[in-house]
C-alpha positions as CSV (number, residue, x, y, z in Angstrom):
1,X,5.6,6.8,-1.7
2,X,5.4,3.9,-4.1
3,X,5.9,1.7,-0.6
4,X,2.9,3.1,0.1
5,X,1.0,2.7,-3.3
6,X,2.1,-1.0,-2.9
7,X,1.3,-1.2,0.5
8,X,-2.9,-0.7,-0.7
9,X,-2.4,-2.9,-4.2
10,X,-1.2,-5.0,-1.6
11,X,-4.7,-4.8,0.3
12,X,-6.8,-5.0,-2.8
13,X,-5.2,-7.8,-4.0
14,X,-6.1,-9.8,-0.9
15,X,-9.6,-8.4,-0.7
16,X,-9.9,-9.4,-4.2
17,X,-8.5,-13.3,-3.5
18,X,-11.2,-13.7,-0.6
19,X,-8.3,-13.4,2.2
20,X,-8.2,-10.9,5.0
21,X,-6.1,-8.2,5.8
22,X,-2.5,-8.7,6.5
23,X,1.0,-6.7,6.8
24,X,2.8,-6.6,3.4
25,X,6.2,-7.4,4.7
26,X,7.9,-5.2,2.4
27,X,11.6,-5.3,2.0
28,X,13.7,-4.2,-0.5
29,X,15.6,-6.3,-2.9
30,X,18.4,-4.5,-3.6
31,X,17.6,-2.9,-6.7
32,X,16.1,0.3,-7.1
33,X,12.6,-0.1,-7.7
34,X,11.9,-3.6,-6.8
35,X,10.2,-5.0,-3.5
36,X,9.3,-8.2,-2.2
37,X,6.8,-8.9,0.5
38,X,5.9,-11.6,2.5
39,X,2.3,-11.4,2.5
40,X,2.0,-14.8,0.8
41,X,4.0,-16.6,3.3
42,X,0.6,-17.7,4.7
43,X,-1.3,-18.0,2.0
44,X,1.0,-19.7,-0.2
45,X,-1.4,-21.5,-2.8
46,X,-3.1,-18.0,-3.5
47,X,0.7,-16.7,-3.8
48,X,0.5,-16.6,-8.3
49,X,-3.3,-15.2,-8.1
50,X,-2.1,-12.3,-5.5
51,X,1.1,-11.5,-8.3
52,X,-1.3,-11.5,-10.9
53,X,-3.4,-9.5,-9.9
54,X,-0.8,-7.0,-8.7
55,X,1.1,-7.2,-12.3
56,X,-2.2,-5.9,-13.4
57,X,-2.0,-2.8,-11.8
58,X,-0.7,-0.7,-14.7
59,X,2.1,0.9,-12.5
60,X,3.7,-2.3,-11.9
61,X,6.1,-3.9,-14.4
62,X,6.3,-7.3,-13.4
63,X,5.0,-9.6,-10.1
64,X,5.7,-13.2,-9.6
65,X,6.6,-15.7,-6.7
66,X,9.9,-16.3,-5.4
67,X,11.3,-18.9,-3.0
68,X,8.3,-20.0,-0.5
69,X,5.6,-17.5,-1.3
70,X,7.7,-14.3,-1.3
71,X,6.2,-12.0,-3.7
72,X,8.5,-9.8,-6.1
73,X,7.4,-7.1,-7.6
74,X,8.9,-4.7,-10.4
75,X,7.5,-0.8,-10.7
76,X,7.7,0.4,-14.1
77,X,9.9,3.4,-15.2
78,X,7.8,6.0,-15.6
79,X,6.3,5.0,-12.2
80,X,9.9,5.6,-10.7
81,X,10.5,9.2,-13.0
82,X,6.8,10.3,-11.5
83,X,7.8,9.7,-8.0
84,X,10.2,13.0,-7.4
85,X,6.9,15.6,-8.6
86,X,4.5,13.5,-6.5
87,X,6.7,13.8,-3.5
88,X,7.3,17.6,-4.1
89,X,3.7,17.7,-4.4
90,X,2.8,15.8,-1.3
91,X,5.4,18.1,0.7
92,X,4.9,16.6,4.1
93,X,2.4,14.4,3.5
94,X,5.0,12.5,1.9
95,X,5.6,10.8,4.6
96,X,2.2,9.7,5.7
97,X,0.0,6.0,5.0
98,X,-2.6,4.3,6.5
99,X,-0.6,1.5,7.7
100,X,-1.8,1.5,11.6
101,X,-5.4,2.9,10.7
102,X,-7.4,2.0,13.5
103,X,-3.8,1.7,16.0
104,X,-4.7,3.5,19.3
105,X,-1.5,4.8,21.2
106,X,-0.8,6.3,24.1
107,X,-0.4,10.4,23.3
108,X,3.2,12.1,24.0
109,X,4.3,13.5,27.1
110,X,3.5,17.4,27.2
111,X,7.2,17.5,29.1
112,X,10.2,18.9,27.0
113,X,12.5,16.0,26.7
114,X,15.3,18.7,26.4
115,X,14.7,19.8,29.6
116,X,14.6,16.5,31.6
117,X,17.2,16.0,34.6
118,X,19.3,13.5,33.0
119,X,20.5,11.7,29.4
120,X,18.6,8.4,30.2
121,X,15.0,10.2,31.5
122,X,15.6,12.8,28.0
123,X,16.7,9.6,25.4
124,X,13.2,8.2,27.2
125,X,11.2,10.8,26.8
126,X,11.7,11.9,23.6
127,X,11.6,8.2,22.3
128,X,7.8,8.2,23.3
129,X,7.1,11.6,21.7
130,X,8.6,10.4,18.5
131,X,7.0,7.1,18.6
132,X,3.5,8.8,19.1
133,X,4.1,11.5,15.9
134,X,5.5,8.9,13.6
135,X,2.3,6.5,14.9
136,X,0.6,9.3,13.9
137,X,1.9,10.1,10.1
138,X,1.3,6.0,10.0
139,X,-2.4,6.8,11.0
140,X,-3.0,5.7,14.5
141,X,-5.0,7.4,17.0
142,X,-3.3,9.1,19.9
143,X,-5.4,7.9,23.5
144,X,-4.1,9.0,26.7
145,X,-1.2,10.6,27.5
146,X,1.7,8.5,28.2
147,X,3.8,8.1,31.2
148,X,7.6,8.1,31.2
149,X,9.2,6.0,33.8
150,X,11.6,7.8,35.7
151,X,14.3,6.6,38.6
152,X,13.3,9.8,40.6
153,X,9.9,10.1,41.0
154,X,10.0,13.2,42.4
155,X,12.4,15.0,40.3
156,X,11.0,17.6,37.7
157,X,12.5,18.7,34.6
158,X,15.7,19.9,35.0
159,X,15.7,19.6,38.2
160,X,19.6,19.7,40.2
161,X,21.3,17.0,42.2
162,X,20.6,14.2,40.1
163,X,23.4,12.9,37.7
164,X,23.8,14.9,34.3
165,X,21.0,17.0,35.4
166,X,23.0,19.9,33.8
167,X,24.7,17.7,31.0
168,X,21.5,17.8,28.9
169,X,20.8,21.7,28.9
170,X,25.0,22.4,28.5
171,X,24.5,20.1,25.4
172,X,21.5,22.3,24.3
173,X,23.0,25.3,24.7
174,X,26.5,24.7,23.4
175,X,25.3,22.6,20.2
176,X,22.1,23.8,19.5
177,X,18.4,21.8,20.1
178,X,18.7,20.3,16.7
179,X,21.7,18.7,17.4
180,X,21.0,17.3,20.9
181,X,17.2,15.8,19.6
182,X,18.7,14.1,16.5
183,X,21.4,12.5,18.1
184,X,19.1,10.8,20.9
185,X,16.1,10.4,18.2
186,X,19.4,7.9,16.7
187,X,20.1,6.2,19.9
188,X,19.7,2.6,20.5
189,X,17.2,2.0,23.2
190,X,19.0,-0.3,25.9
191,X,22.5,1.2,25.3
192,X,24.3,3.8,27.8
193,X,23.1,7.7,26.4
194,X,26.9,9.2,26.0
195,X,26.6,12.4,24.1
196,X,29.2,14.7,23.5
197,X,28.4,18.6,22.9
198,X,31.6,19.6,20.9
199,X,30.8,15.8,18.3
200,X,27.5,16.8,17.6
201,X,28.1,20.5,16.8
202,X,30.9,19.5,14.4
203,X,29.4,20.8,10.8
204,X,30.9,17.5,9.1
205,X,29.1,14.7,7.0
206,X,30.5,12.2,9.7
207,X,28.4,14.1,12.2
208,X,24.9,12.8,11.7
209,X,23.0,15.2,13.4
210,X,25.0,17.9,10.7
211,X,25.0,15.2,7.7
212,X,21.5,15.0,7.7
213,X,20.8,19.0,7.8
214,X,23.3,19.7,5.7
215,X,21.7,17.3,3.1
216,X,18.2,19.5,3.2
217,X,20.5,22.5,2.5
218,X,22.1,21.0,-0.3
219,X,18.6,20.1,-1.7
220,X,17.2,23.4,-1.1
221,X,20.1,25.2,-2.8
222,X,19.8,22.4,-5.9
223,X,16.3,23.8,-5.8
224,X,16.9,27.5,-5.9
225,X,19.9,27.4,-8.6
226,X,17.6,25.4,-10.9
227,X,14.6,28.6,-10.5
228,X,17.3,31.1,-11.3
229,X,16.6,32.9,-14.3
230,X,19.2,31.6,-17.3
231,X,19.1,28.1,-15.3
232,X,17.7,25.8,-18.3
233,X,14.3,24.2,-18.1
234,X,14.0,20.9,-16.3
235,X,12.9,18.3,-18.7
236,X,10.0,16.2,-18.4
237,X,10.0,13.1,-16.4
238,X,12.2,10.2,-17.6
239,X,13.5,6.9,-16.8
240,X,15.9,7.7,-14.3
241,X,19.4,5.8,-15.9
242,X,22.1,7.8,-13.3
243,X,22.7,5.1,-10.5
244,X,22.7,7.3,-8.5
245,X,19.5,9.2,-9.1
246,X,18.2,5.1,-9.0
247,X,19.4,4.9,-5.3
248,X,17.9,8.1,-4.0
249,X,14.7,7.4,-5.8
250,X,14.6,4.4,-4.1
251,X,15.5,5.6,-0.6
252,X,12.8,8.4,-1.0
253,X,10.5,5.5,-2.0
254,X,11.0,4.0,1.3
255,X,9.8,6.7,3.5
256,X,6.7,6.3,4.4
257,X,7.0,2.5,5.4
258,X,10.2,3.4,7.2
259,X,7.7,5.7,9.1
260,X,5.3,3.1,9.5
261,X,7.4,0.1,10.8
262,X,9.8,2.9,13.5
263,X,6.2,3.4,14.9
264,X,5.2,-0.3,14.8
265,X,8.4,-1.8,16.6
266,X,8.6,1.8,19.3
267,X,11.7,2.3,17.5
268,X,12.3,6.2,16.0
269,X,16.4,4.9,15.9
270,X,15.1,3.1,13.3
271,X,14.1,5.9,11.4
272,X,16.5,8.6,12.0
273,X,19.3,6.1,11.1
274,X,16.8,5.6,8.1
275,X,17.3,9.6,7.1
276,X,21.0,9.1,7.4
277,X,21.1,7.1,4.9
278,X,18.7,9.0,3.0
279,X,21.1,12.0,3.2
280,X,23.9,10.0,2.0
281,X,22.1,9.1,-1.4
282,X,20.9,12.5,-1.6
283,X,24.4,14.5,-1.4
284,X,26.1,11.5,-3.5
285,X,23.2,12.1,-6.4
286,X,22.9,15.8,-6.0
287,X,26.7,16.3,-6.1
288,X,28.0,13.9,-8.7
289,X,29.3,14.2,-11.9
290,X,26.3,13.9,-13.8
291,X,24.8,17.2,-11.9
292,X,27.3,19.6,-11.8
293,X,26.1,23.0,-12.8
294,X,22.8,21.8,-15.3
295,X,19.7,21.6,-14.7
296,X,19.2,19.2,-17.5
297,X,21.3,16.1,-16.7
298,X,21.0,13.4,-18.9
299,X,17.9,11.3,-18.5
300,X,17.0,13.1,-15.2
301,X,15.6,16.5,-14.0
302,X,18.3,18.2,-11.9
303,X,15.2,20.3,-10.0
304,X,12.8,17.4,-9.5
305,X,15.0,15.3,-8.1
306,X,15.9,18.2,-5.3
307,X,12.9,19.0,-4.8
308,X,12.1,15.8,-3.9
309,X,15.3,15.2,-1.5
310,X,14.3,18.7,-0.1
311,X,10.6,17.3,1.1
312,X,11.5,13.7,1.8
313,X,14.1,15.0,4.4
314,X,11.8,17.9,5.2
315,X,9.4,15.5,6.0
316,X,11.3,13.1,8.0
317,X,13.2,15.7,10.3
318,X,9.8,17.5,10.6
319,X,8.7,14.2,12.2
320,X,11.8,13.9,14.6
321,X,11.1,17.6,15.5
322,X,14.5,19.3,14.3
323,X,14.9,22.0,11.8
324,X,15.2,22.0,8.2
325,X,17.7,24.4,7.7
326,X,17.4,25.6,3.6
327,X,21.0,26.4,4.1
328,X,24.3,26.2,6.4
C-alpha cells in the first residue's frame, strides 16, 4: 500500500510544481522501504523541488535526486510498522489504487476459460479475464465485452475433435480448478501452454500453484494460533528490525502497483509470478527463527504481520480467481 500512498504524493507533488500528470515509474531499490521513480526523468530541473516537497510529507524519511532525475525516496519506520494493520484493515481493498482512473477496457469474456477446447484458446481466455479484473482493482472502466481469438471459429467450449479439447477438463478434474487457473494465470504469453495434471497437484513449495496456497494457509494458521487464548498479546507496532519481516513488508508494499502495471502491460504472468514471490517472503518470515511459537517476537507483532500475509495473498489470488484455502 505505501506504493500506492507514493503513487498520489507523487501526483500532488507535480500538481504542486505546475507540471501535469505523469506515471511515477516506481521501482524498487533493493532495500526494504525505499523506492525510486522516474517521474523526473522529464522534468529534470524541477527534479530537487518534486523531492522536497515529497520529504515533506511526514511519512517519508528522506527524498532526494539520484543519477539523471531519478527520484529516491525513504519511508520512515513507523510508516513501515503501520503498513501490516492498514493492510489487514483494507482486506481486499488492499489491492486496489487509482492508477488507470479514467482507463476504459474491453469487459471479460462471460465464457469459462476452464472449459475452452484447447490449452492455447483457455491460457487466452483467461489472460483477458484477468487482465480486465486487475484493470479493474487499478480503477479502469470495463466497456464492451471482449473477443478472444480463436483458430476454430466455430468450436464452442469444450467442444471434441480439436487438439487437447479434453486435456484441459482432465487437468481440472484430476488437479483441481485452482491449480489449472494459477498455473496458466503464470504463463508467459507467446510460449507453448504445456501443463501437466500430476506437477501441478503436487502439494510442494516448488509447485507454484500449491506454494502460493499453501502460503495463505500458513498465514491463516499464524493468525488463529496468535487469537488462541494463553497466546500473549501482540505488541504495538514497531520498527520492523527481523530482515525478514523487512522483506515481506516490502513485498506486501508492492501490491497494489504490481496490480496496476500486470493490467497496464496485458500481463497477469506478471503478477502471479509477483505472488510467488510474495509467498516465498511470507513462509521464510512467518517460519523463521525469530517466530517460532510467540506471538511477541522481538521488535515485531507475530499476528500483524500474518494477518497481513493472509490479506495481501487473499487479495491477490482473489484477483486471479483461485481459492484461498485457510488451511491444507
Amino acid at each position: 500500500m505505501l506504493t500506492r500512498d507514493l503513487r498520489e504524493a507523487i501526483s500532488r507533488a507535480l500538481a504542486a510544481a505546475g507540471l501535469g500528470p505523469a506515471d511515477p515509474g516506481l521501482r524498487p531499490t533493493g532495500t526494504p522501504g525505499q523506492y525510486a521513480s522516474s517521474v523526473a526523468l522529464a522534468h529534470p530541473r524541477a527534479a530537487s523541488a518534486l523531492a522536497a516537497r515529497l520529504a515533506a510529507e511526514p511519512w517519508i524519511e528522506k527524498a532526494g535526486v539520484t543519477g539523471p532525475g531519478y527520484l529516491t525516496v525513504t519511508v520512515t519506520p513507523q510508516a513501515l510498522a503501520a503498513l501490516p494493520a492498514r493492510i489487514a484493515a483494507a482486506g481486499p481493498g488492499c489491492a486496489s489504487s487509482d492508477a488507470l482512473r479514467g482507463v476504459i477496457l474491453p469487459a471479460p469474456p462471460t465464457a469459462d476459460p476452464l472449459a475452452a477446447a484447447g490449452w492455447e484458446e483457455a491460457r487466452e481466455m483467461l489472460a483477458v479475464e484477468l487482465t480486465a479484473r486487475l484493470a479493474a482493482a487499478a480503477g479502469a472502466l470495463a466497456g464492451e465485452e471482449a473477443r478472444v481469438r480463436s483458430d476454430d471459429k466455430g468450436a464452442g467450449p469444450g467442444a471434441t475433435g480439436q487438439p487437447g479439447a479434453t486435456d484441459v477438463a482432465a487437468a481440472v478434474a484430476f488437479a483441481g480448478p485452482d491449480a489449472v487457473r494459477f498455473t496458466l494465470a503464470r504463463t508467459v504469453p507467446g510460449q507453448p501452454v504445456r501443463i501437466d495434471p500430476a506437477v501441478i497437484a503436487r502439494h510442494v513449495l516448488e509447485n507454484p500453484a500449491y506454494a502460493v496456497r499453501y502460503a495463505h494457509a500458513r498465514a491463516a494458521s499464524g493468525v488463529r494460533w496468535a487469537a488462541t487464548p494463553g497466546a500473549a498479546e501482540a505488541a504495538p507496532p514497531r520498527p520492523p528490525a527481523d530482515p525478514g519481516e523487512l522483506a515481506l513488508l516490502d513485498a506486501l508494499s508492492w501490491l497494489p502497483e504490481r496490480v496496476a502495471v500486470a493490467a497496464r502491460r496485458e500481463r497477469p504472468d506478471e503478477f502471479a509470478r509477483y505472488l510467488e514471490d510474495l509467498a516465498g517472503v511470507s513462509i521464510a518470515a512467518l517460519t523463521s527463527a525469530s517466530h517460532r511459537g510467540t506471538a511477541r517476537a522481538p521488535g515485531s507483532d507475530k499476528l500483524a504481520l500474518a494477518g497481513a500475509a493472509r490479506a495481501g495473498l487473499a487479495a491477490g489470488l482473489g484477483l486471479l480467481g483461485v481459492g484461498a484455502p485457510d488451511r491444507m
